[in-house]
Backbone bond lengths (Angstrom), bond angles and torsions (degrees), N, CA, C in turn:
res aa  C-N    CA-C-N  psi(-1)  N-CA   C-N-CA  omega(-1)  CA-C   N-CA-C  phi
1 X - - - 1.444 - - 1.526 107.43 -
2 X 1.399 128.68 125.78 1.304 138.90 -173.38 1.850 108.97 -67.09
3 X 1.039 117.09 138.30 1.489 107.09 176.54 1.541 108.16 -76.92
4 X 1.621 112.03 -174.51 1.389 114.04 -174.15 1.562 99.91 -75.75
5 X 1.441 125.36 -26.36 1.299 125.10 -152.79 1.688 109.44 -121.70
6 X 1.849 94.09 86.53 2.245 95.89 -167.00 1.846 96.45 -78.63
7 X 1.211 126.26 1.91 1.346 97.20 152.10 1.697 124.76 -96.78
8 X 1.206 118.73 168.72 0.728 133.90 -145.25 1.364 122.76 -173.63
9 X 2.139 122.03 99.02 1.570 133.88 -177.64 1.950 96.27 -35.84
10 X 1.309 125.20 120.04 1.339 104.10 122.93 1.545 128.43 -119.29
11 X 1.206 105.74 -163.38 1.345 86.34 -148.06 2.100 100.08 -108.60
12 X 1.697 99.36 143.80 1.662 109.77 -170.20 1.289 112.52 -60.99
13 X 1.394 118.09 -14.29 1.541 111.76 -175.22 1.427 120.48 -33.45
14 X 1.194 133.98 167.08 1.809 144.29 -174.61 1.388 81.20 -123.10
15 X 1.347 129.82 74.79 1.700 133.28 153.76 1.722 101.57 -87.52
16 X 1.208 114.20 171.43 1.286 109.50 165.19 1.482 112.72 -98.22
17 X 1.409 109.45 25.37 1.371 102.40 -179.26 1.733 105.30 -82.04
18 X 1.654 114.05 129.67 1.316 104.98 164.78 1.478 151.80 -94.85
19 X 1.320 119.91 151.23 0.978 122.91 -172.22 1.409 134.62 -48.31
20 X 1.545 122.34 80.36 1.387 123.71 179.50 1.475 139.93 -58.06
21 X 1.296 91.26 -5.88 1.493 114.45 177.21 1.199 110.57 99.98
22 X 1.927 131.25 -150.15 1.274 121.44 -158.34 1.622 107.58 -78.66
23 X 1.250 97.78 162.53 1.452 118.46 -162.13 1.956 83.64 -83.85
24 X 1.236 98.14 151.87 1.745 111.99 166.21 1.548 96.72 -125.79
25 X 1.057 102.87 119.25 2.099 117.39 156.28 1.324 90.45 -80.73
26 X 1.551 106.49 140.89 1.327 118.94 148.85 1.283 130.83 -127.44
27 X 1.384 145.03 144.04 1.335 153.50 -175.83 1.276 106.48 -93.74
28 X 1.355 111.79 145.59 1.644 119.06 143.18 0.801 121.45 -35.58
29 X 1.436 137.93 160.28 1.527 143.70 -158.99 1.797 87.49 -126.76
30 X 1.866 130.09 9.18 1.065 122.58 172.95 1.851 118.69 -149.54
31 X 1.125 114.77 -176.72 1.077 111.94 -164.14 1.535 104.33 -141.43
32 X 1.761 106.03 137.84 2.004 99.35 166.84 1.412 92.21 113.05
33 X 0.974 111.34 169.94 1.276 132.34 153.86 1.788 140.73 -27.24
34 X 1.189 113.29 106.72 1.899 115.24 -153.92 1.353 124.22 -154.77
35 X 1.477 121.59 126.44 1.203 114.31 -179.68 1.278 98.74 -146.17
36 X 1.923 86.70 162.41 1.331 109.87 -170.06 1.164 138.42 -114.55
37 X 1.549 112.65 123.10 0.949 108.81 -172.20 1.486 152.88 -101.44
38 X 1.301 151.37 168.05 1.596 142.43 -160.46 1.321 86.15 -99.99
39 X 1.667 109.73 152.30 1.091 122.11 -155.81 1.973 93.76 -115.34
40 X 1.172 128.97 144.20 1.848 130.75 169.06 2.086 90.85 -47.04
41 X 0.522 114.27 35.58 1.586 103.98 165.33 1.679 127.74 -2.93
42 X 1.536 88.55 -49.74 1.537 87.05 171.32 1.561 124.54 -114.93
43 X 1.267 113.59 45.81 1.544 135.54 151.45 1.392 114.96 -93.74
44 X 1.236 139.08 116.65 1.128 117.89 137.66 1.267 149.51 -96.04
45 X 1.452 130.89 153.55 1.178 117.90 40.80 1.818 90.47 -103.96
46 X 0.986 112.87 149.29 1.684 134.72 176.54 1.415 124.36 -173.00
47 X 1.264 89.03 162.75 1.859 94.53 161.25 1.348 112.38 -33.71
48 X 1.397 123.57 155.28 1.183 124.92 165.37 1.812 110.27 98.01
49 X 1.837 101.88 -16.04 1.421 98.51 177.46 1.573 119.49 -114.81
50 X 1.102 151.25 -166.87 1.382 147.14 -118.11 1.404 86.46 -135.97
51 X 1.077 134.86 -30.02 1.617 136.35 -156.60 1.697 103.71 -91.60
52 X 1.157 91.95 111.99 1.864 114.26 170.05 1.632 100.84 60.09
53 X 1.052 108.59 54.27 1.431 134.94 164.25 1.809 111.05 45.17
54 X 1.015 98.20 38.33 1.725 121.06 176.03 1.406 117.96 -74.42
55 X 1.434 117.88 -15.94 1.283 114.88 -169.35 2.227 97.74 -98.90
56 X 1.678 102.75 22.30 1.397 100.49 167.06 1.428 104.88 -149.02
57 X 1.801 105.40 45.33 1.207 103.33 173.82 1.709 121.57 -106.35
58 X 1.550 123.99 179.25 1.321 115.07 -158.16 1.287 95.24 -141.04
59 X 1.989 122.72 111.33 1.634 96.65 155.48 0.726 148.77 -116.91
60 X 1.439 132.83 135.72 1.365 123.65 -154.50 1.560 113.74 -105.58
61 X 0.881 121.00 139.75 1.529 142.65 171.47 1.256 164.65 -59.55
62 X 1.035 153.38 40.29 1.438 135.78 -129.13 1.302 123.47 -68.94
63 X 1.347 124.74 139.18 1.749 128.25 170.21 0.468 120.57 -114.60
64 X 1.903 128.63 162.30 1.421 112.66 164.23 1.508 115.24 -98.21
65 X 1.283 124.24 -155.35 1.583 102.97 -179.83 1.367 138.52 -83.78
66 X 1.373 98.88 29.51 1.649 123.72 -175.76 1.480 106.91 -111.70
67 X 0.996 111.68 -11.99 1.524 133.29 -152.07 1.331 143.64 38.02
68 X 1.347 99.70 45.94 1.496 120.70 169.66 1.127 103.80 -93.09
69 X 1.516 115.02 144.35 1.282 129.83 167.44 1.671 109.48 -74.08
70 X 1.359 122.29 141.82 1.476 155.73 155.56 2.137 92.15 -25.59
71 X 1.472 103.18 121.69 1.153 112.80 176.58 1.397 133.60 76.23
């Protein structure tokens, strides 16, 4: 989901990194209160492993305003 704001500083340096063209901001797909959590890594199948690109995934959580998670 695109944020409200498609510009976006990058930066003037003379790196050789090249220019891919326009920058995309992106938003969360949520709102409120959220945390994140570490995944059993060494269970599988989970985070932490090679299969369907899981080993660069993130989960996030819901709280309430104490910050405990729901249940």
């Amino acid at each position: 989901m695109p944020s409200q704001n498609p510009q976006s500083p990058r930066s003037n340096s003379n790196s050789n990194v090249p220019d891919n063209g326009p920058v995309v901001d992106l938003a969360y797909p949520f709102t409120g209160r959220w945390l994140v959590q570490n995944s059993p890594a060494n269970r599988v199948p989970s985070h932490g492993t090679e299969a369907f690109a899981t080993s660069y995934a993130i989960d996030v959580v819901p709280v309430d305003e104490s910050g405990v998670p729901p249940g």
